[in-house]
C-alpha positions, 0 to 999 in steps of 0.5 A: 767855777775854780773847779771847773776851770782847774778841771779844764786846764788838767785836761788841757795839761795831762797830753803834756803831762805825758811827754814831759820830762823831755830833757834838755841837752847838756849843754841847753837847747839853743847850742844842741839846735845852732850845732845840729843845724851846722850853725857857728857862734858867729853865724847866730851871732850876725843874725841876732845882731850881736857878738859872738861873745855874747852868743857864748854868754847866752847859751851859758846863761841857758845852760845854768838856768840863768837866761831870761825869757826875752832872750831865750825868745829872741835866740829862738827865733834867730835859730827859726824855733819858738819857744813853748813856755809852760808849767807842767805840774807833776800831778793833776790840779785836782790830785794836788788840791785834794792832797792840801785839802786832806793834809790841811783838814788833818793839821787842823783836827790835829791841832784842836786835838792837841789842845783838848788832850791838854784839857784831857779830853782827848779823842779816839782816833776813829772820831778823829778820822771822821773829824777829818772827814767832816772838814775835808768836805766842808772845804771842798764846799767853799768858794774860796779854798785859799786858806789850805796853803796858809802854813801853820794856822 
C-alpha cells in the first residue's frame, strides 16, 4: 500500500517537479506583486487592516524566510493571490527510497563485515555484493521500511 500511494503522489509531483525551481524575487513575492501592481506599503496595509510598518516588517520577515504561513496567507489575499504551499522533493519518492534502501543494505553488510574480519572471516567483495543484494530485496519486502533512516544501527 505505501508503494502505492508514494507511486501516486511521484506522479502527482513530477509536473511540478519540472517548473520548480521557480525563484523567488530578491526581495520576496509579496513586494515583487504589491509594487508590480502600483500598490504602496499604505494602500496593502489599509486592506489588511494594519500599519504600514508592520507591512514593512512582513515583507522583510518574507525576504529572510522568517514569515509565518498564516501571514503569508493573509498578505496573499490582501494582494488577490493565494498561496500554493507544497514540498517539492528534488527526486522522485521512489528514487530517494531506493537510494536509502541500497545505502542502508550496504551500512548493514558493512558493519557485519567488520565484525567478521575482526574474526578474520573476512569475505570477498563479490559475496559482499550479493549480500548487498539479498537485503535490498528483503527490505523492499517489508511492510514497514521505516528502519532505513534510523542512522547508525
Amino acid at each position: 500500500m505505501r508503494d502505492l500511494i508514494r507511486r501516486q503522489l511521484d506522479k502527482k509531483l513530477n509536473p511540478i517537479r519540472s517548473i520548480f525551481p521557480i525563484e523567488r524575487p530578491n526581495e520576496g513575492w509579496l513586494k515583487a506583486i504589491r509594487t508590480s501592481l502600483g500598490m504602496t506599503e499604505q494602500q496593502l496595509a489599509s486592506k489588511m487592516g494594519i500599519t504600514r510598518q508592520a507591512i514593512k516588517k512582513i515583507e522583510k520577515s518574507e525576504e529572510y524566510n522568517t514569515i509565518s504561513l498564516k501571514t503569508l496567507i493573509q498578505a496573499a489575499q490582501a494582494l488577490n493571490c493565494k498561496v500554493q504551499y507544497v514540498l517539492v522533493p528534488e527526486k522522485p519518492l521512489e528514487e530517494v527510497v531506493d537510494t536509502q534502501i541500497k545505502k542502508k543494505a550496504k551500512q548493514i553488510v558493512e558493519n557485519i563485515s567488520h565484525s567478521m574480519g575482526l574474526e578474520e572471516q573476512a569475505t570477498s567483495k563479490d559475496e559482499l555484493e550479493m549480500q548487498i543484494i539479498k537485503i535490498v530485496e528483503d527490505i523492499k519486502r517489508r511492510k514497514n521500511i521505516s528502519m532505513i533512516w534510523d542512522e547508525n544501527k
